[in-house]
C-alpha positions as CSV (number, residue, x, y, z in Angstrom):
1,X,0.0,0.0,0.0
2,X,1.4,3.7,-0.8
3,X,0.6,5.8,1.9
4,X,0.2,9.6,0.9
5,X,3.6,10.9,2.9
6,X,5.6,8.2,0.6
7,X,6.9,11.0,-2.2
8,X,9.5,8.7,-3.8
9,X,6.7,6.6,-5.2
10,X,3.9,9.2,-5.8
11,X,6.6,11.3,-7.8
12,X,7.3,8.4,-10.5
13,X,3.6,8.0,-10.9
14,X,3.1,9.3,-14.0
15,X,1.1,12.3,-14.6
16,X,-2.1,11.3,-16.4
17,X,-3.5,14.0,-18.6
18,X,-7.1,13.3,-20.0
19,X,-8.6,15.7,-22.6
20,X,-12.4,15.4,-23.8
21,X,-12.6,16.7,-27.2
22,X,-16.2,15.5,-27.6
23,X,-16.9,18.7,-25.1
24,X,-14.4,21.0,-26.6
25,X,-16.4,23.8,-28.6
26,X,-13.6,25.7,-29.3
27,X,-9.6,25.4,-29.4
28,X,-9.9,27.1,-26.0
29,X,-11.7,24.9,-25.0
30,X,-8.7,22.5,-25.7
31,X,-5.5,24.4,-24.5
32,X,-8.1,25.1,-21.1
33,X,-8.5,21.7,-20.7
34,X,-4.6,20.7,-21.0
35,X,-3.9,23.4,-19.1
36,X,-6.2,22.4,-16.4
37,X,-4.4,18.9,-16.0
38,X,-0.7,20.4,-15.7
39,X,1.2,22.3,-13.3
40,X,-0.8,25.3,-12.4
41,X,2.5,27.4,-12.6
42,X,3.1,26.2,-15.7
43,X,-0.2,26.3,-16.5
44,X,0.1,30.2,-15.6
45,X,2.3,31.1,-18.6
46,X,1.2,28.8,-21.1
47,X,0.4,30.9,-24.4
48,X,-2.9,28.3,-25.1
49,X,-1.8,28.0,-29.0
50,X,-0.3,26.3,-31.3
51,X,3.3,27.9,-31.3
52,X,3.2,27.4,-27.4
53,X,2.3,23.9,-27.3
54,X,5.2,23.0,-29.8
55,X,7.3,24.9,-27.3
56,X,6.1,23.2,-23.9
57,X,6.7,19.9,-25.6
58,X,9.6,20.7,-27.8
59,X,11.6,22.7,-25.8
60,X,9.9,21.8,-22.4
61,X,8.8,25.8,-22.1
62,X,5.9,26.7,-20.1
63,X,3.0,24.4,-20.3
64,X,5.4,21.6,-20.4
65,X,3.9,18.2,-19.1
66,X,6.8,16.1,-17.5
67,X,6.4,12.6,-18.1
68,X,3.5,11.7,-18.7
69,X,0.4,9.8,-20.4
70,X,-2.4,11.9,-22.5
71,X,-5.4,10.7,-23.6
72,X,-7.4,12.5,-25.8
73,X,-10.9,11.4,-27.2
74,X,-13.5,12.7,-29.4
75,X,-10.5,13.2,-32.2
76,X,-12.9,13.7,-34.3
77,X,-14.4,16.7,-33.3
78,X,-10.7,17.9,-32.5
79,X,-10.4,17.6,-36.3
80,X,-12.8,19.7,-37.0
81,X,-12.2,22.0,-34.4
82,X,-8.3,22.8,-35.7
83,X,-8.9,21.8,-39.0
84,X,-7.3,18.4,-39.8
85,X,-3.8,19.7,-40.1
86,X,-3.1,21.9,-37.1
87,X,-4.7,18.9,-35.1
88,X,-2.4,16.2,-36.5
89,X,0.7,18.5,-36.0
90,X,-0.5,18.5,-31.9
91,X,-0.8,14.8,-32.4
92,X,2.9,14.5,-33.9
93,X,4.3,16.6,-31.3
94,X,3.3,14.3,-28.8
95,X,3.9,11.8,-30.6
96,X,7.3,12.3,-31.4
97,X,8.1,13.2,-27.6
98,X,9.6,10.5,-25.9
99,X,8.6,11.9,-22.3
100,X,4.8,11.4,-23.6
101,X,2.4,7.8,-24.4
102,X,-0.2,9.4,-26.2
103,X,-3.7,7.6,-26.7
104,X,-6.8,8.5,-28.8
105,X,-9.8,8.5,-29.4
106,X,-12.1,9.4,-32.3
107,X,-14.7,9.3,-29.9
């Protein structure tokens, strides 16, 4: 059992980041829900676009995740949301990072 004052373990726990994209309505929608699941310093300073995502994961600047999982679902809506290719550019960032397992979704 892992009690709550045992950091070592709780710290290598990865941080598991779940985005909705059946409920997103707009890309702010988006960037409010990633930020949501991140460090709310981070979180603080992300830019919530495009060119700030590519450098939270690319360059771990603010909004960066750590290692983690993200699961996104509703794709499909994402899609359409974006427009297919500003959403498959998110998905290759994270794909590409090694620090990040990525799952989806199309809905």
């Amino acid at each position: 059992a892992v009690t709550m004052d045992d950091k070592s373990t709780s710290q290598n726990s990865k941080l598991k980041i779940f985005i909705n994209g059946n409920i997103c309505q707009s890309r702010e929608d988006f960037w409010n829900a990633y930020a949501k699941e991140i460090d709310p310093e981070s979180a603080k300073h992300f830019g919530k676009n495009l060119d700030a995502f590519n450098d939270a994961i690319s360059a771990a600047g603010p909004g960066y995740p750590g290692e983690c999982t993200i699961e996104i679902t509703g794709t499909e809506n994402l899609n359409k949301i974006f427009g297919k290719e500003n959403f498959q550019y998110i998905i290759e960032l994270l794909t590409k990072a090694d620090f990040v397992d990525l799952i989806t979704q199309e809905n």
